[in-house]
N, C-alpha and C positions, 0 to 999 in steps of 0.2 A: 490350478486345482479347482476353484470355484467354476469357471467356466464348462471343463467336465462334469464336474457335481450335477452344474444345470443341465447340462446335454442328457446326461443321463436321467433326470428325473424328466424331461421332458419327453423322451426319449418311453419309459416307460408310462406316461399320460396318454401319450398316443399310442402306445402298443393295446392300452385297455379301452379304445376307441374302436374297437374292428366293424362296430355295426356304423360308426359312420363316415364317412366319409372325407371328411377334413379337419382339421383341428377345431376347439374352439376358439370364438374369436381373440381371445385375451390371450392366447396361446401364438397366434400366428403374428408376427411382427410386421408382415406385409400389408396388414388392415390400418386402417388409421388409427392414431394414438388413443382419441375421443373413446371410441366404439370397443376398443379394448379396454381403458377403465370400467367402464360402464358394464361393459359383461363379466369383466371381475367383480365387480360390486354385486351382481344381483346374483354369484354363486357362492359368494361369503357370509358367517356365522355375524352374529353381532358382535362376540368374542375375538374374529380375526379381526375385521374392521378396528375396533380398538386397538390389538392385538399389534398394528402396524406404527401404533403412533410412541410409541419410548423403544429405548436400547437395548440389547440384546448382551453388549459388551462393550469397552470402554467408548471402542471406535466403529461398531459394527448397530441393525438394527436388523429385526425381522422381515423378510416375506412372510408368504401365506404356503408352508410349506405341502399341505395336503391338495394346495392347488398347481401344485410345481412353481410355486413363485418365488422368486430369489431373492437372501438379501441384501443388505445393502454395505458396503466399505467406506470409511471416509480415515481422512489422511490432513493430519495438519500442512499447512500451507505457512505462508502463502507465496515461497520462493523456495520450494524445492519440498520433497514425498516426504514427509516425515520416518526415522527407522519405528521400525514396528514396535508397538508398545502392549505389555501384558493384556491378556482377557480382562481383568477384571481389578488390577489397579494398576499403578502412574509409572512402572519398573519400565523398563525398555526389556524387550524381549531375548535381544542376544542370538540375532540371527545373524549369519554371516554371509548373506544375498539380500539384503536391505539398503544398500551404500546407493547414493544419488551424485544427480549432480545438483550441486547448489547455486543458484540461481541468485545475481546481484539482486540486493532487498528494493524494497517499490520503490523507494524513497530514491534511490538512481536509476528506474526505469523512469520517474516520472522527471527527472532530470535531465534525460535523452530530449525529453520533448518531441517524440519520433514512435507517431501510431504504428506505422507499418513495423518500427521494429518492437513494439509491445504486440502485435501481433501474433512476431515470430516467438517470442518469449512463450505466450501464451498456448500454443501449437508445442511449442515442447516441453513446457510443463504437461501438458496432458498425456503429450505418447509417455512418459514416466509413470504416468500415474495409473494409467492406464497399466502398462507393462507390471506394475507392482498389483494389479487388481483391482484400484481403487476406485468406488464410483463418485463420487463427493471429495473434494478438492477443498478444503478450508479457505479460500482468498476468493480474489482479493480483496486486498482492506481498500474502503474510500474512507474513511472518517477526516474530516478538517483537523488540520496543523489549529491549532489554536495557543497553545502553549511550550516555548523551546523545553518544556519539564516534561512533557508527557514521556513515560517512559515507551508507550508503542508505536512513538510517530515513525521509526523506520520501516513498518508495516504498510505506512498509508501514504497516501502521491500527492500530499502537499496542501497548501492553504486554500488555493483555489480551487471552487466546484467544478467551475467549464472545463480547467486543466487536468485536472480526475477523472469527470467523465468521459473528457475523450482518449485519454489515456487506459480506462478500463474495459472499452465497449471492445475493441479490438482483440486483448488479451482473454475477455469470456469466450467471445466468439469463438478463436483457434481452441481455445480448452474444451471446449463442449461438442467441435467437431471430433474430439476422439472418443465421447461417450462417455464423459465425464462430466460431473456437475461442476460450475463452479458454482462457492457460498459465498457470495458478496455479503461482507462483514462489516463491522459489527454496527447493528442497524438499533439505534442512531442514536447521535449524542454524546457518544463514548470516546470524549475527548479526553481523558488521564486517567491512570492508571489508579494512583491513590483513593481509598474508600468506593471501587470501581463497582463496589458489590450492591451497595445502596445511596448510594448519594444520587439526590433526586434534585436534576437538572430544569433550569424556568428559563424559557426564553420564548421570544417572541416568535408568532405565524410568521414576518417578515424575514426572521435572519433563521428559523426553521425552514422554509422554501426556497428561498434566496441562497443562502450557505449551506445549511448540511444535510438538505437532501437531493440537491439536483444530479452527484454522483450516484447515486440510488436508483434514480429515475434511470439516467440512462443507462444502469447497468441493468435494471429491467424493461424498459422498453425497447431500448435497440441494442444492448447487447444480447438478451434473450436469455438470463439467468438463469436456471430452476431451481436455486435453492439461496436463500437470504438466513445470515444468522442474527437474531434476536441479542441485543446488546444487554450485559449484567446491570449498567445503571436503571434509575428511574427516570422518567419524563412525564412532568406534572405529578408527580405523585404515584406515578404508577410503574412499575419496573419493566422496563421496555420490552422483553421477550414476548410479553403478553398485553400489548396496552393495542387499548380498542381504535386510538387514535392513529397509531404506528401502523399496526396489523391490517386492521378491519377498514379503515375509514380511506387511509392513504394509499399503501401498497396493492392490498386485494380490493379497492376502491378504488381510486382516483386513477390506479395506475395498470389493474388489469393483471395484477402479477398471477400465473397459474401454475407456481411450482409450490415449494412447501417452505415455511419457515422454522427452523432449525433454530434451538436455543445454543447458545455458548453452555458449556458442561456446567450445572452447576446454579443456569441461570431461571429457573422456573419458582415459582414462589405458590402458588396458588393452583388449586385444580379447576375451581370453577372458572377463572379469570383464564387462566391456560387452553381450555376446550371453547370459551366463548369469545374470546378476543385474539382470534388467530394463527396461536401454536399448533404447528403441524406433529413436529416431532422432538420429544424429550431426549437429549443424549446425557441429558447429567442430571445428579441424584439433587436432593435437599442438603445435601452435605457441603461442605466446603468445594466440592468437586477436585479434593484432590488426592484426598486419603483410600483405603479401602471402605469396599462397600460388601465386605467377606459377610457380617452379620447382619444385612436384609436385602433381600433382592431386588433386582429391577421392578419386579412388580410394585414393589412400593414406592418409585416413583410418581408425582402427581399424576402423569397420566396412565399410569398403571392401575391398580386393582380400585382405587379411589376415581377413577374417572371411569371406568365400568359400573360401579357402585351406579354413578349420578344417572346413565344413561339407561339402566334397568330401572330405576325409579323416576325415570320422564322425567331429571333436572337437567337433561340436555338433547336438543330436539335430536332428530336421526337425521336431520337435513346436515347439520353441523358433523355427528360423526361422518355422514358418509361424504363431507367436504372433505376434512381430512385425509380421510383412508384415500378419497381418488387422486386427490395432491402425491402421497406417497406411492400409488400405483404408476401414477405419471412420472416419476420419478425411477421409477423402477426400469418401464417401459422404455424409457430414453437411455438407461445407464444399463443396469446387472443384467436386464436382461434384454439388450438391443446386441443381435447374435451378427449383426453386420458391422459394429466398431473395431477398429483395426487392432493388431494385436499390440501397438507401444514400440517405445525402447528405451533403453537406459544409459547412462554415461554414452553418450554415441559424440564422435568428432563435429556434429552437428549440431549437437547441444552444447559441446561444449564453446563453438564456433558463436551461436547466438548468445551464451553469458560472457564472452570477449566482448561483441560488438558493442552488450549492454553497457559491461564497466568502462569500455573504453567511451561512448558517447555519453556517459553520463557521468562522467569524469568533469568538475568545475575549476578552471582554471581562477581563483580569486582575485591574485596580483601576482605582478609581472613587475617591479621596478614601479615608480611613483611618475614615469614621466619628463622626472626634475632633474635631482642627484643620485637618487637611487636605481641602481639600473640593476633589470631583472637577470638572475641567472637561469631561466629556460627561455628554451631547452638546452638541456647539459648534452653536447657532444659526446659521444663516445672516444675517451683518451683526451681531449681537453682538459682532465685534472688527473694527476697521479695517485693522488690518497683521499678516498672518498672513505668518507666516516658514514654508516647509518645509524642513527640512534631511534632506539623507542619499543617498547613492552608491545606495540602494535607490528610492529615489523615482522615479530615471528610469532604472532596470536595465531590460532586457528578461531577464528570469529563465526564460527558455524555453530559452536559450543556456545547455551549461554543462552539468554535471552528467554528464556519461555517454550511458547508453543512452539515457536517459530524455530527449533533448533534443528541442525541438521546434521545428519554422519554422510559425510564426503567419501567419496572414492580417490579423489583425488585432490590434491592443497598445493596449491604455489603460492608460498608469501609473499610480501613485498620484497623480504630479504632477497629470497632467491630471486626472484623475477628484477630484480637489482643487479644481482651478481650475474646473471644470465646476459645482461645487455653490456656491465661495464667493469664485468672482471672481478674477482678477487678483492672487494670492497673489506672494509675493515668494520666491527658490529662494536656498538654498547646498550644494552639494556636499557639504562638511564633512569628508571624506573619498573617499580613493581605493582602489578594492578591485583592480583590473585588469582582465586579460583573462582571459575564464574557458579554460585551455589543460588539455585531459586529460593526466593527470599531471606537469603544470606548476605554479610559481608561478611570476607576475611582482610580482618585486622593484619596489615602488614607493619610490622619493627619499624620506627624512625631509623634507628642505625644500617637498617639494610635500606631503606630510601636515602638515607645519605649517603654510603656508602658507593652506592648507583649512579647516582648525579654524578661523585666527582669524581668516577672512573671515567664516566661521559665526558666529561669537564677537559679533564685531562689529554683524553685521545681525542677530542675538538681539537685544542691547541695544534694536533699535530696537523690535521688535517687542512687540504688544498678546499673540501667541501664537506659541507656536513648536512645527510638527509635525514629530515628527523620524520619518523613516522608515528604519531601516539593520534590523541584523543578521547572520545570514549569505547565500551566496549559492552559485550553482553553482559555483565556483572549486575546485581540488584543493584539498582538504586543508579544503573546509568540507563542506558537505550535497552530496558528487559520489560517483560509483562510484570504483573502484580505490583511494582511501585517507579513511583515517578525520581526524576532526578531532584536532588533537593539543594541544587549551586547551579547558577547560569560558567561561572566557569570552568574550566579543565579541571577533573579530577586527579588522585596522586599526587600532586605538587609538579605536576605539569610546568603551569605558570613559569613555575619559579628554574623549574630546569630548565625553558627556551633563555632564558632572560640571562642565565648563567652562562650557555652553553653560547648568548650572543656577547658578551665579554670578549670569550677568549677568541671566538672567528664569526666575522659577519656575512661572509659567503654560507649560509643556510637558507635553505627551502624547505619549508614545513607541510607538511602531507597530515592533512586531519581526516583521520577515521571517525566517522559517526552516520547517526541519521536523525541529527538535531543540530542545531545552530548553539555554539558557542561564543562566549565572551574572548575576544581578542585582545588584553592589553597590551601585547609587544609589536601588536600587527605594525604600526610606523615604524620599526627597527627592521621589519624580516625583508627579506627583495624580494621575496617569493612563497605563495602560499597558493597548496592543490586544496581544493574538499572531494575527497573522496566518498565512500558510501559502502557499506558492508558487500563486498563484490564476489564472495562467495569463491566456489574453484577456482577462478582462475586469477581471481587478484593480483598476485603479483605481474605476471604478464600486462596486462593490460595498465597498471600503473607504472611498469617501467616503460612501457611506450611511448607513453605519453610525458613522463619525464624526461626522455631523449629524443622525443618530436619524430617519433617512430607513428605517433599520431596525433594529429592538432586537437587540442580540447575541443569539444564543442558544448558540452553540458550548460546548462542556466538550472538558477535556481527555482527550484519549486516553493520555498520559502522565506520569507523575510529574514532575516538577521540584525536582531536588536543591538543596537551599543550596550545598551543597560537591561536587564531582564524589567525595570520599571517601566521602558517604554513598550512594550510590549501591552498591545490592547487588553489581552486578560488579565494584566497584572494592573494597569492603571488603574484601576478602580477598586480595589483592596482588598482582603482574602474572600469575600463572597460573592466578589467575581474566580479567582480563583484560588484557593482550590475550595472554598466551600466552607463551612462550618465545623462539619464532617457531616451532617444530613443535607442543608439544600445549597444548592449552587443558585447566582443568577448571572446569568452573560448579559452583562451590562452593558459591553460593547456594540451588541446586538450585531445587526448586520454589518457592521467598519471591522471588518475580521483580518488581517493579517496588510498588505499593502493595502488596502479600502483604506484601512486605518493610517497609517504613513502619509499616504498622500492625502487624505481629506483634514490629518488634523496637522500635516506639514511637520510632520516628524521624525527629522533624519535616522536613516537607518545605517548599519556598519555596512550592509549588502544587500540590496533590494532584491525581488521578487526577479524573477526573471533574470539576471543579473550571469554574466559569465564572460571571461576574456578568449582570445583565441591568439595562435600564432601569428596569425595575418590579422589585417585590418580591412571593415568592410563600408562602403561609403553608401548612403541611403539619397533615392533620387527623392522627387516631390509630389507626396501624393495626390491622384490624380478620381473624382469623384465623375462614374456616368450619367449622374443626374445632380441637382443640391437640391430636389426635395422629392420627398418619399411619402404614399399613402401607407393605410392598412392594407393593399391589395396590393403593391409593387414593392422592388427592393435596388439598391444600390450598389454598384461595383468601383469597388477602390483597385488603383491598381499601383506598383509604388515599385520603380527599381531598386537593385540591390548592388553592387558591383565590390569585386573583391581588390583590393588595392593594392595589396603585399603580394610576398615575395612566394607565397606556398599554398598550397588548395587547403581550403576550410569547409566547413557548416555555418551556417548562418540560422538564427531562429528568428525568423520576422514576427512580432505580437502586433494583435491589433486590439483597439481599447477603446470602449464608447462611455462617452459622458455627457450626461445629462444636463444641460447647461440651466436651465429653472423645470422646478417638479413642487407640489403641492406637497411632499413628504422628504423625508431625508434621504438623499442618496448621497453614492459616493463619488469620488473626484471622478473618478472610471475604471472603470470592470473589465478585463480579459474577455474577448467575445472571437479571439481569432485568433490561430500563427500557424506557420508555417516554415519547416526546417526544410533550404538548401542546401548543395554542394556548390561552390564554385571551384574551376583554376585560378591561377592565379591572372587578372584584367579580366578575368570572363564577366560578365552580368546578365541578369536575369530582372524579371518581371514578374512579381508575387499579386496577385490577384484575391481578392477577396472579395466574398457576395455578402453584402449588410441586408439584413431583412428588419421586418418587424419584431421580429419574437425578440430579436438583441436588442430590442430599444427600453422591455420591458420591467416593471418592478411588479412586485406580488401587492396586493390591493387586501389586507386585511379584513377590513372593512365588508368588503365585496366576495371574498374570499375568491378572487381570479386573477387574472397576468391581466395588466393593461401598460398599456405607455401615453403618454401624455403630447398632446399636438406644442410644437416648441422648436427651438432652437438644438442640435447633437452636435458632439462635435467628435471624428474617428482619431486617436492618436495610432502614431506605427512610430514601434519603435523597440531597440535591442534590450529593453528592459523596462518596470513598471517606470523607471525613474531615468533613462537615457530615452527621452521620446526623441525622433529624427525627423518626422513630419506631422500636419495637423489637418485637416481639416474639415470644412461644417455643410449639414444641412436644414435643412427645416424639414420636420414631420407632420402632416396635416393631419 
């Protein structure tokens, strides 16, 4: 409908053209991007220019309608089209053509470890979005893992910058080939959810540059973003949607960015600060952002009738409006109204083909047997057991539900149940547990008696059972993996805990399937043979988790984040509540740069699961790395090259990381830092030759002082290895 609308308004612009002879430039999409803002702007009122910068409706924002200019859709993200939500407050719409397909959450795309297939992810998130209208795409999230409590770490790809960033650059890319924006989120510092609205974040230029902006960087430099959303925290004192340091200095500074910045609904505080420190465009009121806005209009957002005000009274130069407005026009130009983007499509066997691939490769095998006495029971044969028990409140969730922004209405759902029942028959179910209804900023209070009562029906049909799958963990529900509040237990919610432990009494043939996208406290882990981490895997979950439970496909996933024993070892937590969560007004990241494994390995503190960390069916043997030179200028770079050879009995994946440290540095670094990897396939005896190019830039730290990248002439040394903390080979050069 919107794309007619346009046709026809355009359609009539040129009809009232008859004395000249070609469109205007802003009109014709054939001209260059540039030269079309630019003749938009000099045919615009001072009124429309404004006019362009706040929302029109929850999810919608204006053109320039008297100039045929269209405007704009956006669509929460950031794994699957959000269903339509009312004009003008939070109801869901009640359409019956809005069903998607939902799209496994970041938190197991970045678990793939597999650009190319974040890619394809990315390519069909767009034809959906695209196909639904949409021009602005809410994702993806980069924001750093910094705490297993954050309740929107399953939005964002993990602790590591380098591992984010190259996991996003691919994903904007195919998204914006269909004419859609993506909104790399939420910019910056918005590492918890709790007091998200004003807690005003200190941390240092080093672990600011270093840590949690490099996925930023390259989701605007070489992915090619046009659109960044404005985070609700503060930084430094100033609430980051509109902070001059974020905005002005770094992104549209340092880094060239030339699409628009985009607040989170909700997130604007100031009008002067808002027009003079980089907000492009207001989509949320002064309000809570979450109630009705029936008794004032959008005009009365900051940059509505109050930022008109400033700029007819010369408090705000016309160089800054008409920055703005050309932000939004170029946004325009590339999206609502770029008449060459392909038409989409929706639920297609294609997309649903690419959220298989994602859950199945981003599926983590934990453990497998201990090696010793324990011996692992995957993969489970199909008919190898006669009476397979599943237990768990997760088995048969619809986890689409729930969580916040990020929720989604599926077209289509396969549980684990089914997708169980599909590979091994006629499986036998217990609940085991009651989690509730997932209510934004709710919990329902569930009866002990019906949690009891659950367990020991569980308890009971364990005994009977040859095997027993338990599938729980957390869930969208407040106060676990949702927006607006953080979890507030590093263990399993419900009484979890205590039903594995029960449930390992009566049979120790169990394999535990944890749903989340946050690391959990493990106390029975020594008792289980066998433990999957899975990841909110959206349609097709069950498929793709029974696969991989009966070796229908070999795990390949590694962890995108650390896994603490104790939520105390965890870097944000060691240093006491003002490191996190804060006071309720200032935070300080005490950890500074030792962010998630920097921190493990630099202060030698075992973790339950390191960084990178994943098992497979087969076993893969690592040759010895082999360096093209041992020393390296500022003008030349280095080539590692390192076999791989698969050992076992079945074809796998393999993730080779490579890791550079600093062996003496003038300033604090860490033990070493992810700067490489690379995901094979072998057969089974095949081998292969992973090759990596080391340059200068990976040698680098951020220079406060200086305020630039330098490295230091010394001693490096490259690790390769299947995880932060399984290194296979080592070796060193000298940097002059």
């Amino acid at each position: 409908m919107k794309r007619f609308l346009f046709a026809s308004i355009l359609f009539a612009v040129s009809a009232g053209m008859q004395a000249q002879e070609k469109l205007p430039v802003y009109l014709d999409d054939s001209q260059p991007i540039e030269d079309r803002v630019q003749d938009a702007l000099s045919r615009m009122t001072v009124e429309e220019k404004a006019r362009l910068s706040y929302a029109q409706g929850k999810f919608s924002s204006p053109g320039c309608p008297r100039l045929g200019i269209p405007e704009l859709w956006y669509s929460d993200g950031p794994h699957g089209v959000r269903a339509e939500i009312n004009w003008n407050d939070w109801g869901y719409a009640g359409w019956t053509s809005d069903s998607c397909t939902a799209f496994p959450a970041l938190t197991c795309l970045a678990a793939t470890w597999n650009v190319e297939l974040s890619g394809e992810y990315g390519k069909a998130l767009g034809e959906e979005a695209v196909y639904r209208g949409k021009d602005v795409q809410l994702g993806p999230g980069v924001n750093i893992y910094r705490t297993p409590l954050n309740g929107r770490n399953f939005e964002y790809m993990g602790e590591d910058p380098y591992l984010a960033g190259e996991m996003c650059v691919p994903y904007i890319q195919e998204l914006q080939k269909n004419g859609v924006a993506a909104c790399v989120k939420h910019y910056a510092l918005n590492n918890q959810e709790l007091w998200r609205g004003h807690i005003d974040v200190e941390v240092s230029d080093r672990a600011l540059y270093e840590i949690y902006l490099p996925a930023f960087k390259a989701a605007v430099e070489r992915g090619g973003a046009w659109t960044v959303m404005g985070a609700y925290n503060k930084v430094r004192g100033t609430h980051a949607t509109h902070s001059k340091l974020l905005n002005n200095d770094i992104l549209k500074g340092e880094w060239k960015f030339d699409g628009c910045v985009v607040t989170d609904w909700g997130a604007a505080h100031d009008t002067y600060q808002a027009a003079m420190y980089g907000l492009d465009l207001e989509m949320g009121s002064f309000t809570n952002g979450l109630t009705s806005e029936a008794e004032f209009g959008f005009d009365d957002y900051y940059l509505g009738k109050a930022y008109l005000k400033m700029i007819k009274e010369g408090k705000i130069p016309m160089d800054v409006v008409d920055d703005k407005a050309a932000r939004v026009l170029r946004l325009i130009f590339r999206t609502s109204m770029n008449r060459n983007r392909p038409f989409g499509s929706m639920c297609t066997e294609e997309h649903y083909q690419t959220a298989y691939n994602v859950a199945a490769e981003g599926t983590v095998l934990l453990k497998n047997g201990n090696g010793k006495k324990q011996k692992g029971l995957l993969p489970v044969l199909p008919g190898a057991y006669k009476r397979i028990l599943v237990v768990g409140d997760n088995a048969t969730r619809n986890l689409m539900q729930g969580g916040g922004s990020s929720e989604l209405k599926v077209k289509d759902f396969i549980s684990p149940l089914d997708g169980i029942r599909k590979v091994f028959g006629n499986v036998a179910y217990a609940q085991g547990y009651a989690a509730g209804r997932p209510m934004y900023g709710q919990v329902e209070e569930i009866p002990q008696s019906v949690m009891d009562s659950l367990r020991e029906d569980a308890v009971r049909k364990a005994a009977d059972a040859d095997l027993v799958i338990y599938v729980g963990g957390l869930n969208k529900n407040h106060l676990q993996d949702c927006e607006a509040g953080d979890r507030i237990s590093y263990n399993l919610p419900f009484g979890q805990d205590r039903l594995i432990e029960s449930l390992l009494e009566v049979n120790r043939n169990l394999v535990v399937v944890l749903v989340s996208g946050n690391a959990v406290a493990m106390p029975w882990l020594d008792k289980v043979p066998s433990v999957v981490q899975t990841w909110y895997l959206g349609t097709i979950t069950g498929k793709a988790l029974a696969d991989v439970l009966s070796g229908g496909v070999n795990p390949s996933g590694k962890l995108p984040f650390t896994y603490p024993v104790r939520l105390e070892d965890s870097p944000a937590h060691h240093f006491g509540e003002l490191s996190y969560p804060g006071d309720s007004i200032r935070e300080i990241y005490k950890e500074d740069i030792l962010v998630g494994y920097r921190w493990y390995d630099t202060k030698k503190v075992k973790p339950l699961f390191p960084f990178g960390y994943g098992l497979s069916y087969t076993e893969f043997e690592y040759g010895k790395a082999v360096l093209s030179a041992d020393r390296m200028t500022a003008s030349s770079s280095i080539r590692l090259s390192c076999t791989v050879k698969n050992t076992g009995r079945v074809a796998g994946k393999e993730i080779v990381q490579l890791y550079v440290g600093d062996e003496k540095c003038s300033v604090p670094r860490p033990l070493k830092e992810l700067k490489g990897f690379r995901k094979i396939s072998l057969q089974p005896g095949e081998e292969a030759t992973v090759d990596f190019t080391v340059t200068p830039d990976m040698l680098k730290f951020f220079d406060d002082e200086k305020h630039e990248w330098r490295a230091e002439s010394g001693k490096f040394k490259l690790y390769v290895g299947a995880s932060s903390a399984d290194i296979r080979s080592v070796a060193e050069f000298v940097y002059e």
